[in-house]
N, C-alpha and C positions, 0 to 999 in steps of 0.2 A: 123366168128364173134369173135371168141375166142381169134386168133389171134389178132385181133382188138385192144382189151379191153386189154393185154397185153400190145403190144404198145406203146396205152396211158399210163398208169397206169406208165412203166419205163419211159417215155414222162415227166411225170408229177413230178412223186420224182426225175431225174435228176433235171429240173425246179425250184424245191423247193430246192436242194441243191445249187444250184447255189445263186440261192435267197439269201439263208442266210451266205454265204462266202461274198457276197456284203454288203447285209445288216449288217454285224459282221467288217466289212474292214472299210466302212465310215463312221458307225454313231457312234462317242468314247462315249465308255464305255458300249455299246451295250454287246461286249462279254466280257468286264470286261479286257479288253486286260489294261497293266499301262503302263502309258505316264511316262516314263522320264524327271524327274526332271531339268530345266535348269537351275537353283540358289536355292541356299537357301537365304532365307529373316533375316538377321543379327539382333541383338537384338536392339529396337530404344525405344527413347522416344522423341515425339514428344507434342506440346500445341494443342486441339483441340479450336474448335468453342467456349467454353464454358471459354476457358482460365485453363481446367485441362489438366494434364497430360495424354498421352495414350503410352502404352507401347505393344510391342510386346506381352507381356502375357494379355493384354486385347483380342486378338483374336487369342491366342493358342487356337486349338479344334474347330477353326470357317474358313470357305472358302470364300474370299475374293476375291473383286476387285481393284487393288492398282490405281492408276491414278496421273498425274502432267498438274497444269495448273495453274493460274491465274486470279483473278478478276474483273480486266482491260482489258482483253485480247481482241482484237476486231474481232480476228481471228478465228483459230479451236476452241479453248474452247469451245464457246457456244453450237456450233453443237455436237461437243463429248459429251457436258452434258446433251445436249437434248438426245441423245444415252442412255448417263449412267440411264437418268431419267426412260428409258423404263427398263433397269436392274431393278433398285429399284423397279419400279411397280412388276415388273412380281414375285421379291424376297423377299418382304416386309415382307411376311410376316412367312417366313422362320426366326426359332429361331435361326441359327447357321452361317446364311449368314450376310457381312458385304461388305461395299463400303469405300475404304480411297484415300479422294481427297489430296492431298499434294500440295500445292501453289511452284511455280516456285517462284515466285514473295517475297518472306518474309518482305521484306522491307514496301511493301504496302499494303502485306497481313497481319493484326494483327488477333490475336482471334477475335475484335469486328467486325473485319470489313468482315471475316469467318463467323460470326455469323449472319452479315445482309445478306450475299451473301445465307447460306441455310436457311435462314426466307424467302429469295424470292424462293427459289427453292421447296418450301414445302414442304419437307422432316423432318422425323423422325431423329434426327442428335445419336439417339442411334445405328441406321440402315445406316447412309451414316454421315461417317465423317471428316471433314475439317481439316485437318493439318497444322500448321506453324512452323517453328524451326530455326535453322541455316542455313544458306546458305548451307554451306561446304556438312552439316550431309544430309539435304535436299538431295543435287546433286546426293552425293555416294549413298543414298537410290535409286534411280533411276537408275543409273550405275551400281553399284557392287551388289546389293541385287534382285532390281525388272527384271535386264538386257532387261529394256526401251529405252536405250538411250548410245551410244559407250562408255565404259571408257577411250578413249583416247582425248575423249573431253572435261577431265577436264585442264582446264586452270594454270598454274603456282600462279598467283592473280583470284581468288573466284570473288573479286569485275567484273573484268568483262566474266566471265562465265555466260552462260545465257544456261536454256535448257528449252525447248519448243518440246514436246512429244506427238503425237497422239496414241502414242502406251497404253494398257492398260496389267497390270501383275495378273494372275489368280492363286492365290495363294490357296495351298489345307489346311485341317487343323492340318498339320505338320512343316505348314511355306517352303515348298518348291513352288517353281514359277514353273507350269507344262505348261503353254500356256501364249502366247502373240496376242492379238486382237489388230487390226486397232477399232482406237475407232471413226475414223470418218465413217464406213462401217456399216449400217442399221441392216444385218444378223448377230446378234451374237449365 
């Protein structure tokens, strides 16, 4: 019998170790293991929903979700924002968490028209907020800062560069980009 209970007993704390080398490998930040910085996020100022300014130092010391899309879009957008919407829910109400939608679109995107797009989304726009700015400054935020979208796909002429992104950039609160999500994929 004694043998037995032995046995089990190394049976069982092998088991248990195994356990927690899997459990510690897949689930990040489990053992505190640090992800690797793929950008850092350059210093920006962009027009929100409101027609103010937003600056990079409005969400220094905050962890964020960067994102690019459009208004009009008839396409992913919606579905990625039905996505981003379940983010907000589950985040809302974390003091240091923030969402930044950034319009591909500037042209058609104004602050007002940011403004009616999160009046329908019913969001807290202190908690998820709507970008417009420059084309150019736009693009490169996507490219070079949030690394969304190839920088070699910036164009010569701005006027017809177009970017159109499902990817979403998870920014920690040092401004470094540590992960990129498919923002059309349910599982985040």
């Amino acid at each position: 019998m004694r043998k037995k209970t032995i046995y089990y007993l190394v049976f069982f704390v092998a088991l248990s170790i195994v356990f927690y080398g899997i459990v510690s490998w897949f689930i990040p930040g489990y053992n505190d293991r640090k992800l690797e910085p793929i950008s850092k996020v350059a210093q920006f100022r962009f027009t929100n929903q409101d027609g103010q300014a937003v600056t990079n130092t409005d969400v220094d010391g905050k962890v964020y979700v960067a994102e690019f899309f459009f208004t009009t879009c008839p396409g992913i957008c919606p579905m990625m924002n039905d996505n981003m919407k379940q983010v907000y829910e589950k985040f809302k109400n974390e003091p240091d968490f923030r969402i930044l939608s950034y319009t591909c679109d500037p042209k058609t995107d104004s602050a007002a028209r940011l403004k009616m797009y999160a009046d329908s989304m019913k969001v807290n726009t202190e908690k998820w907020i709507f970008l417009t700015g420059r084309k150019d400054s736009l693009y490169n935020m996507a490219r070079l800062s949030y690394s969304i979208d190839d920088p070699a796909n910036n164009l010569t002429n701005v006027e017809d560069d177009f970017l159109h992104s499902q990817f979403w950039a998870l920014v920690n609160r040092k401004g470094d980009v540590l992960a990129i999500y498919d923002g059309l994929k349910k599982e985040k």
